[in-house]
C-alpha positions in Angstrom: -52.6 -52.3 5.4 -51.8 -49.8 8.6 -53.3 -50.0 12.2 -56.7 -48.3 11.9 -57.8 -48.1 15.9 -62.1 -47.5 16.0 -62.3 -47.1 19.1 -65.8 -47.2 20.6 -67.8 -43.7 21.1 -71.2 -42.7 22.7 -72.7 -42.6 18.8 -72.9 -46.3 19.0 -75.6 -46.4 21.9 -78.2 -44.9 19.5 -78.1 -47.4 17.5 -80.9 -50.3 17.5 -79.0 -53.0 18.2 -77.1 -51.9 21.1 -78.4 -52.7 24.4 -77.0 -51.1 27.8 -76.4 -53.2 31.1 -78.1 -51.2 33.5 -78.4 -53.0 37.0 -80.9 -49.9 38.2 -83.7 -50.9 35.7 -86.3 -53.3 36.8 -87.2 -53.8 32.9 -86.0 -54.1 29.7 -86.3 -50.9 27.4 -86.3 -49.9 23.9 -86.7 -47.1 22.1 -87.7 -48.7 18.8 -90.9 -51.7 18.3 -88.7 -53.3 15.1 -89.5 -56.9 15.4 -91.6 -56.6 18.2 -94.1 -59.6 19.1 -97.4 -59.7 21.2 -97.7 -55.8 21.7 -99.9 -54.9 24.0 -101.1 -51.8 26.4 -98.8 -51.0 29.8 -98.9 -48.8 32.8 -95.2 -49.3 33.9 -93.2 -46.0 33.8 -89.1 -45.2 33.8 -87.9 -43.5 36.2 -84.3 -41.8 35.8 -81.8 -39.7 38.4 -83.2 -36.6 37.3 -86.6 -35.5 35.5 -90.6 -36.4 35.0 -90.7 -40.3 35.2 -91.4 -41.9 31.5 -94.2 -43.3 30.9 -93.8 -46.5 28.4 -96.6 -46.5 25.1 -96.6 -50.4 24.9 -95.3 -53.6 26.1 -93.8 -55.7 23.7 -91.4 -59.5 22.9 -88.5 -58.8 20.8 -87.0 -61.9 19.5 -83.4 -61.9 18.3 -79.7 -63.5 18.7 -77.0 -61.9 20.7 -73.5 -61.1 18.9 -69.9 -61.3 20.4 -68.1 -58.1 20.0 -65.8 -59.6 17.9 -69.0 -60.4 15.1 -69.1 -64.2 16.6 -73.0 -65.3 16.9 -74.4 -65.8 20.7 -77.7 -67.5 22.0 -81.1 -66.7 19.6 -83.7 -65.2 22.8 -86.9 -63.4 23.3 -86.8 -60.6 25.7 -90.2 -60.5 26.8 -91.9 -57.6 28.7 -89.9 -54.5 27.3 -91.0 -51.0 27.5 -91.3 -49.2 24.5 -91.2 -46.1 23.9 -89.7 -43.7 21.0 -88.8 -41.1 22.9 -86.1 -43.0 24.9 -82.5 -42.2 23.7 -81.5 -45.8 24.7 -82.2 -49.2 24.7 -81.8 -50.8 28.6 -81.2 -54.3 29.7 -82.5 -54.5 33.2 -79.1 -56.6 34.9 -81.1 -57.2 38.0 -84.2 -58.7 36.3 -81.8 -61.3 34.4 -80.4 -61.9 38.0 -83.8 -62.6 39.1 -84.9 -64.9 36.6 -81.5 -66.8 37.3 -78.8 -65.5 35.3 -75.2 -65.6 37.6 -73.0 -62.7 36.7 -70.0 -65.1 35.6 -66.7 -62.1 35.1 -67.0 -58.7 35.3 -64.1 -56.3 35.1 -63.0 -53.5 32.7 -63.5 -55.2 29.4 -67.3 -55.7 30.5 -69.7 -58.4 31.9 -70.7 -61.8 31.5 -73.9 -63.7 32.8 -74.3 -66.6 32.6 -77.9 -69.8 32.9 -77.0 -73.2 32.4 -74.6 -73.4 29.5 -75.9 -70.1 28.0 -73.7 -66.6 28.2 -74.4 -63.1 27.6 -71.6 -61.1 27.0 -71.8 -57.1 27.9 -68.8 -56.6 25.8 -68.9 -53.4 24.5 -67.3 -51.0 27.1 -67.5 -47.2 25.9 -65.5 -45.3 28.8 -66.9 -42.3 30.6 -65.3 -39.3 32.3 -65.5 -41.2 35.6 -66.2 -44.7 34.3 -67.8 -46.9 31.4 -70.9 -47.5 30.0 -71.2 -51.4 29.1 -73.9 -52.6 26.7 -73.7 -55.6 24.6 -75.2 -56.1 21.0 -78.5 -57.8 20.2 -79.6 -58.4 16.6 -83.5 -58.7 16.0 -84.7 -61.0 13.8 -86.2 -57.9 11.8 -82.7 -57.0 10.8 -81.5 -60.5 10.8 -84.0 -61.2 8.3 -83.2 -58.1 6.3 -79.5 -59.3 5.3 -81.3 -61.6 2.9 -81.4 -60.7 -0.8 -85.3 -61.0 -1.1 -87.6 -58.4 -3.3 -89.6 -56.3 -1.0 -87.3 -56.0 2.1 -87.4 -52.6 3.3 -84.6 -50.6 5.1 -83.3 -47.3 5.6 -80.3 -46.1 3.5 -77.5 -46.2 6.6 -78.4 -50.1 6.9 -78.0 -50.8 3.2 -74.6 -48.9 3.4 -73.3 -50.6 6.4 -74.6 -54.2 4.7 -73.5 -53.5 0.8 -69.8 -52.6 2.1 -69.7 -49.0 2.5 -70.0 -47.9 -0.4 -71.3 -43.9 -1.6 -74.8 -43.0 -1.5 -75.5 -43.0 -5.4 -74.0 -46.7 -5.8 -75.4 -47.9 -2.3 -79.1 -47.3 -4.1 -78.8 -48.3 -7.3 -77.5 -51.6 -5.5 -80.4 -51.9 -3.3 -82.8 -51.2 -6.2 -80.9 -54.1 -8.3 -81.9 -56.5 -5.4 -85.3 -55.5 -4.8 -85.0 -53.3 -1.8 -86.7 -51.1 -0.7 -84.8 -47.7 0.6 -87.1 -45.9 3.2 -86.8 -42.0 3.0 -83.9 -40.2 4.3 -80.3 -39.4 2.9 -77.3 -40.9 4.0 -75.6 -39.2 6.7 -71.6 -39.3 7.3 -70.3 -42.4 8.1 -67.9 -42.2 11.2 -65.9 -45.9 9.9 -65.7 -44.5 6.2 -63.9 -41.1 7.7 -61.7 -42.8 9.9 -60.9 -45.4 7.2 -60.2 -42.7 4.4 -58.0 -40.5 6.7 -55.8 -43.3 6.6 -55.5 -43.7 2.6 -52.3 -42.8 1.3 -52.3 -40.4 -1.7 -52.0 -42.1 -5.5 -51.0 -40.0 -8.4 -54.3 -40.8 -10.6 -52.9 -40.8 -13.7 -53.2 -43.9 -16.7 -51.2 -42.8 -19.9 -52.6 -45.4 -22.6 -53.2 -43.9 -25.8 -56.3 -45.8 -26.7 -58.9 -46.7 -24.2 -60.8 -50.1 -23.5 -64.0 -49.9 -25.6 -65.4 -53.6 -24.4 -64.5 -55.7 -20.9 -61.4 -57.6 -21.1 -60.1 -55.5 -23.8 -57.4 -54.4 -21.1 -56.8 -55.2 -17.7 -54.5 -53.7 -14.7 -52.7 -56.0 -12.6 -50.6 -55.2 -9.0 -49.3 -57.0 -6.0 -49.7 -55.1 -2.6 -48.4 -56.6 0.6 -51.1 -56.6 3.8 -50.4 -56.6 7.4 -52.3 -55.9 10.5 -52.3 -54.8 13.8 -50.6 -56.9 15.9 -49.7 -56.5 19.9 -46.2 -56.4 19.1 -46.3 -54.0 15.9 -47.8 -54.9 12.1 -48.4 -58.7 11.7 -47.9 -60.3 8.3 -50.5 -62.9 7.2 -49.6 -65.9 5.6 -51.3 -65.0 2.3 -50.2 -61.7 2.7 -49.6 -61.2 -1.0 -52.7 -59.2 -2.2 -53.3 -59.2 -6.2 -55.9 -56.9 -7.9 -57.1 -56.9 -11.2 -59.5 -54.2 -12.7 -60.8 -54.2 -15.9 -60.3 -50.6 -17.6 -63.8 -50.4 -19.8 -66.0 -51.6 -16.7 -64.2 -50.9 -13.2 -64.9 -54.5 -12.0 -62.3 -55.7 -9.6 -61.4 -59.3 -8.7 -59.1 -59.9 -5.9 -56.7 -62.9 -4.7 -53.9 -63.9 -2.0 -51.2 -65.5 -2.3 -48.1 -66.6 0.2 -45.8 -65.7 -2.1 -45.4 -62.7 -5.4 -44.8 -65.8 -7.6 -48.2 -68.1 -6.2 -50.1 -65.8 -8.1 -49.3 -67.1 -11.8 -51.0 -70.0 -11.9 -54.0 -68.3 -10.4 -54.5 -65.3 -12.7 -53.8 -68.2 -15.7 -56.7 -70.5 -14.7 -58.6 -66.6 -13.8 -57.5 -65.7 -17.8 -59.1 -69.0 -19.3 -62.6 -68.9 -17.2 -62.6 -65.1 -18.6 -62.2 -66.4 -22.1 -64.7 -69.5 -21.4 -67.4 -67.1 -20.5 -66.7 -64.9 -23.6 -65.0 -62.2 -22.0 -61.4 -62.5 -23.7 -58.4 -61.0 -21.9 -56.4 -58.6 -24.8 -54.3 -56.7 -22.7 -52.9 -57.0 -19.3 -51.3 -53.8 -18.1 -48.7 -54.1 -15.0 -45.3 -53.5 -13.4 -42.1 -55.3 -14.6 -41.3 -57.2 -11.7 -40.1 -61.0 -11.5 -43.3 -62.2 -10.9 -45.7 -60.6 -13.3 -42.5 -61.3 -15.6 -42.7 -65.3 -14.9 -46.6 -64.2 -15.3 -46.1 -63.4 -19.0 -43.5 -66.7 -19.7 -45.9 -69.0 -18.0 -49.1 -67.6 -20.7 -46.9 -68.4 -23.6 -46.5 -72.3 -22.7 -47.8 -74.8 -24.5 -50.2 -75.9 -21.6 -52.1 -72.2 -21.6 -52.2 -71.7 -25.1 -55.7 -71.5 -25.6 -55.5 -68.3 -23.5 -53.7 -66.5 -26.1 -53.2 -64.2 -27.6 -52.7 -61.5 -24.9 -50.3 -58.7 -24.8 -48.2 -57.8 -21.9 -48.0 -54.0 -21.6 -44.9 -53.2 -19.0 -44.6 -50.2 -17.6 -42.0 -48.1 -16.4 -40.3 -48.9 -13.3 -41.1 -46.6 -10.3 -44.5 -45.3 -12.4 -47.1 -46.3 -10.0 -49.4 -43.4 -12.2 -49.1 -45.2 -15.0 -51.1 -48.5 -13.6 -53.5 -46.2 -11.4 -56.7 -48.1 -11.7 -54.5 -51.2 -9.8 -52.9 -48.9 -7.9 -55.8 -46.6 -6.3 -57.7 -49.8 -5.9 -55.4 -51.0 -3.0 -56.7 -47.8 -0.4 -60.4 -47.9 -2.2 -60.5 -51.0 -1.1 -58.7 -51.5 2.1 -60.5 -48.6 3.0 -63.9 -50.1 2.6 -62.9 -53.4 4.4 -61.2 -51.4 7.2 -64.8 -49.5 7.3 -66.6 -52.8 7.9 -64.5 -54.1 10.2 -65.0 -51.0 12.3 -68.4 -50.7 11.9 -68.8 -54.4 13.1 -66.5 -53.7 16.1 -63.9 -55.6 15.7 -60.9 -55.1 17.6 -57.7 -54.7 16.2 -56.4 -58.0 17.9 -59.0 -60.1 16.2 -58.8 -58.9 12.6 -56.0 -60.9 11.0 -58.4 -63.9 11.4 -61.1 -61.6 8.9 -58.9 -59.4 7.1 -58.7 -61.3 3.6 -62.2 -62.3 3.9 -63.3 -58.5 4.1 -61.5 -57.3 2.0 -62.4 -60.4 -0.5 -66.2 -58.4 0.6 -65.3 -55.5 -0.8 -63.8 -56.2 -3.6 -67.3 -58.2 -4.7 -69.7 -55.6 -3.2 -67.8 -52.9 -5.1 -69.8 -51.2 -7.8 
């Protein structure tokens, strides 16, 4: 997997979730009452450098947990008091009101602030630069959208939230997910993703080609198999993992992807043996396995045969020619399909390029299960 950099934009400020440190403001303010508490009628107004002063609709508690930039969870809180009003373009975090109630500003320098109350921390970690500056905000989930990461019938949400939380997946698959669970998709069509762009820009091109002269008519009746090597980012150039050996399989008739690591090309036998028996246990016998005719998947097809993996027969090994990447594409175009998705989510949840070799397998793991 290549560098992908995200780097953060003035699109992110609109969102919900994003809060802005804003040391002028003698409240808290929010454009949107999700989640609110104890609404009731205000007076107070928002003034800004230039225009009419803004006059706020309601006041309102908004209980919710903070989040790291990195994804980490922060202190659960309740900012009481805040403005609301829909016609603000951000949400504000009054800085001197925090200060007042006894909040210490801890650090502050260019990658943002923190304030800090006994053995609680705030971080303003999300630093989008300016022409002359930076804007700092930090991230502040309410429990309406913590709540609506569960599974449960009924939950309602827009489509852009059920994209970002099925994997980033396409419109048409993104829905018929959500229906499966018992969401409910609010009105609206899914508009451009700026993570899925930047991730597919960086796909490299697969010849999408699968020469078999009979097709899989049930699951399992053939399956593609290929080993891809992932790196990262690091500060010093790409960064292998230790289980940087990535193995997909797909089966032909259905689509369905499973996906496993391995330290080394020849740690994935035993795996995709005990992977072939549970397939067969649950009635879904493997008849053909299609893949390249390297020294692993060849150690793959010697170690099936033994007496100890028996009951997984019989399969048959179809090799393909070497240097044919076309002729295993379903493997082979998984690899960026995928990658793509987890690079997409890793954006999306802002996490910097630094910190993802400690989530890379685990999203991409995501993806391949939140695949359609």
């Amino acid at each position: 997997m290549s560098k992908v950099d995200v780097p953060m934009t003035m699109d992110i400020l609109s969102e919900d979730d994003i809060w802005i440190c804003d040391s002028g403001a003698s409240s808290h303010s929010t454009k949107s009452e999700k989640g609110a508490r104890n609404k009731k009628d205000t007076s107070s107004t928002s003034v800004g450098h230039a225009g009419p002063a803004i006059k706020a609709t309601s006041s309102i508690d908004v209980p919710g947990r903070f989040l790291a930039k990195d994804g980490s969870p922060g202190m659960r809180a309740c900012l009481t008091d805040v403005s609301f009003n829909e016609g603000l373009n951000f949400n504000l975090m009054s800085l001197s009101r925090m200060l007042v109630q006894g909040w210490k500003i801890s650090s502050g320098n260019a990658t943002g602030i923190h304030i800090q109350k006994g053995e609680n921390t705030i971080k303003f970690d999300i630093v989008i630069p300016t022409a002359k500056g930076a804007i700092i905000a930090c991230r502040f989930i309410r429990d309406s959208d913590i709540n609506a990461t569960s599974t449960e019938t009924g939950v309602r949400m827009g489509i852009e939230k059920a994209h970002r939380l099925l994997g980033h997946g396409d419109e048409n698959s993104t829905r018929l997910t959500a229906k499966k669970l018992g969401w409910v998709i609010t009105p609206g069509k899914l508009k451009p993703c700026e993570h899925c762009a930047k991730s597919k820009a960086k796909q490299k091109n697969v010849t999408k080609r699968s020469d078999s002269s009979a097709k899989a008519e049930k699951p399992g009746e053939r399956v593609y198999l290929d080993l891809s090597k992932v790196t990262v980012a690091g500060e010093k150039g790409e960064v292998e993992l230790k289980k940087k050996h990535w193995k997909i399989i797909v089966d032909e008739k259905t689509g369905k992807k499973w996906s496993e690591f391995s330290e080394t090309k020849s740690g994935m036998v035993e795996p995709t043996c005990e992977w072939l028996n549970k397939m067969k246990t649950r009635k879904i016998p493997v008849k053909v396995i299609r893949l390249d005719p390297g020294g692993e998947n060849l150690k793959l097809e010697k170690r099936c045969s033994t007496q100890e993996w028996q009951n997984i027969q019989p399969i048959e090994f179809e090799f393909t020619s070497r240097d044919t990447p076309q002729h295993n594409s379903l493997a082979e175009v998984a690899f960026p399909y995928l990658a793509g998705k987890a690079r997409a989510m890793m954006g999306a949840a802002n996490m910097p390029p630094e910190k993802r070799r400690f989530v890379v397998i685990e999203a991409l793991k995501c993806a391949t299960q939140l695949d359609g």
